[in-house]
C-alpha positions as CSV (number, residue, x, y, z in Angstrom):
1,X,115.9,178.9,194.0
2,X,114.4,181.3,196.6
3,X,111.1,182.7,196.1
4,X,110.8,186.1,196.8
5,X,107.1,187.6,198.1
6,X,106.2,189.9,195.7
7,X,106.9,193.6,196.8
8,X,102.8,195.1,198.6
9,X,102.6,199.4,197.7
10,X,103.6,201.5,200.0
11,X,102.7,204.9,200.8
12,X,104.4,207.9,201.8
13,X,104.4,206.6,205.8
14,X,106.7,204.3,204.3
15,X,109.1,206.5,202.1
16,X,111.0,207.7,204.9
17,X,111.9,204.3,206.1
18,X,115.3,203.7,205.1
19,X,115.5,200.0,205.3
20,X,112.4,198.8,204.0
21,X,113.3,201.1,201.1
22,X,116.7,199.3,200.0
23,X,114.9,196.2,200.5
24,X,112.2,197.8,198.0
25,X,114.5,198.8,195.4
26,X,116.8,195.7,195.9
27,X,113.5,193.6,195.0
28,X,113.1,195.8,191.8
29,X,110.7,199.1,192.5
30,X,107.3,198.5,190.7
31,X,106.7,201.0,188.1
32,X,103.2,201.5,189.1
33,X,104.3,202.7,192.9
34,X,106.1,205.8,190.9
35,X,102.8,205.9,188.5
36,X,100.5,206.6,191.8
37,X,103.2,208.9,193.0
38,X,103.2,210.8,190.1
39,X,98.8,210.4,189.5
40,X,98.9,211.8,193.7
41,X,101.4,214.8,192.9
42,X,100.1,216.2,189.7
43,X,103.2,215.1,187.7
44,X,102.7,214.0,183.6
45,X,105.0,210.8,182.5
46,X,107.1,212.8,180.6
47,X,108.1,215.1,184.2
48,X,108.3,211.6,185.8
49,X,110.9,209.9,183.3
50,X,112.7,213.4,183.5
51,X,113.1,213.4,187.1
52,X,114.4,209.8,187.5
53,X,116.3,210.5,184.2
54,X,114.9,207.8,181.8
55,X,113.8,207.9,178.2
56,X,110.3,208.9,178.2
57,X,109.9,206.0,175.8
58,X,111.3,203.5,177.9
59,X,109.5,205.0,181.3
60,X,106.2,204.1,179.2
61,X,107.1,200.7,178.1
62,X,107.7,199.9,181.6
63,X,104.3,201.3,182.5
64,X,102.7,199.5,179.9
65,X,104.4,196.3,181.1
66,X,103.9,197.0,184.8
67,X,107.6,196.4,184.3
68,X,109.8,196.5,187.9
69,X,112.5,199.2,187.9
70,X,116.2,198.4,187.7
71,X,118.2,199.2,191.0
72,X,119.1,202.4,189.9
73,X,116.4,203.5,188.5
74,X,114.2,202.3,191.5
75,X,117.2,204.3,193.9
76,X,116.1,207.2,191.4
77,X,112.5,207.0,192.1
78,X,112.6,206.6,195.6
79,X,114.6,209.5,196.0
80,X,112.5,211.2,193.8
81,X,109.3,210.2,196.2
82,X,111.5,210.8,199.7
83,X,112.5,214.4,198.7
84,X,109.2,215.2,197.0
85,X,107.6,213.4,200.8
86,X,110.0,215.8,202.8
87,X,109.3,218.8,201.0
88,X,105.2,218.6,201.2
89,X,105.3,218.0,204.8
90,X,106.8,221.9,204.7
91,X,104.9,223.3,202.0
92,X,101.8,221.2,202.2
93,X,100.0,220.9,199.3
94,X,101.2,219.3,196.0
95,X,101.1,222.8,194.0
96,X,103.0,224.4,196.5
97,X,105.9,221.7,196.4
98,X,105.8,221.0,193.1
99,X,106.4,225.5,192.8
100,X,109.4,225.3,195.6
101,X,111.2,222.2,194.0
102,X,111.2,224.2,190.5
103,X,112.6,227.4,191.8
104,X,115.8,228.2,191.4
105,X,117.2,228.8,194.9
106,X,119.9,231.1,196.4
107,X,120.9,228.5,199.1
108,X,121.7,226.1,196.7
109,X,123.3,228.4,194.3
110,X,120.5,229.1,191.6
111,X,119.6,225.5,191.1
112,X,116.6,224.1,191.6
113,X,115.8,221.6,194.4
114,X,115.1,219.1,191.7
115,X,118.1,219.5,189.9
116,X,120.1,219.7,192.7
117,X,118.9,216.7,193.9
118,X,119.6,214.4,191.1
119,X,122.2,212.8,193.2
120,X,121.9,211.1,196.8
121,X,124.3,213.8,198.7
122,X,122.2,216.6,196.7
123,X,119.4,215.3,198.0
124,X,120.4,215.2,201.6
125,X,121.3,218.7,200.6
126,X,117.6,219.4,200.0
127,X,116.5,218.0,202.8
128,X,118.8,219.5,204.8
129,X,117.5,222.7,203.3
130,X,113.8,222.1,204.1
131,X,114.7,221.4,207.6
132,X,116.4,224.6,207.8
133,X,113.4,225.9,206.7
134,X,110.8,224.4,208.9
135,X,113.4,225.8,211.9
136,X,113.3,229.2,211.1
137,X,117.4,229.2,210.1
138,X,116.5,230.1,206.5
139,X,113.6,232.0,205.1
């Protein structure tokens, strides 16, 4: 049987990195990497199970067991942490991006960036959008 090397934290230099995140999230993303995410953003662990769309029950028994997510909630969380990563480089501080991913936007037809990003294209979407931003195309 292979031994795997258990999975070291990584921080936000590191979200961006495409390949060592499917590795990540092949391995099984440790809950406690999305419980620093969330201590570092200012998010409760009922917002956190929310966003990665998990029973706030079950999101806390995996805390409590320092439990490894499944590959598609650990794909859920990592986008979670990549869009959350892209959007703070814009907006800066974690009030500030926390306010811009809740709003309800006109670019992306009166959703927020949140919700529209609850799948992998509409979070490209988002990103796309902060870009857009950050170049001056949209205000």
């Amino acid at each position: 049987m292979k031994k795997t090397k258990p999975a070291k934290p990584f921080g936000y230099s590191e979200i961006q990195n495409n390949a060592a995140m499917a590795l990540r999230v092949e391995e099984g993303v440790p809950v406690t990497d999305l419980v620093e995410f969330g201590r570092q953003a200012g998010f409760t662990t009922d917002e956190l199970a929310h966003l990665i769309h998990i029973p706030p029950r079950t999101y806390a028994r995996r805390v409590a067991g320092k439990a490894r997510f499944k590959i598609p909630e650990g794909e859920r969380a990592v986008r979670l942490m990549r869009v959350y990563d892209t959007a703070k480089r814009l907006f800066v501080t974690h009030e500030n991006t926390r306010q811009w991913l809740n709003s309800e936007l006109p670019a992306l037809g009166g959703r927020t960036p949140f919700d529209f990003a609850r799948t992998e294209q509409g979070a490209r979407e988002v990103e796309d959008l902060v870009g857009r931003i950050e170049d001056g195309i949209i205000s």
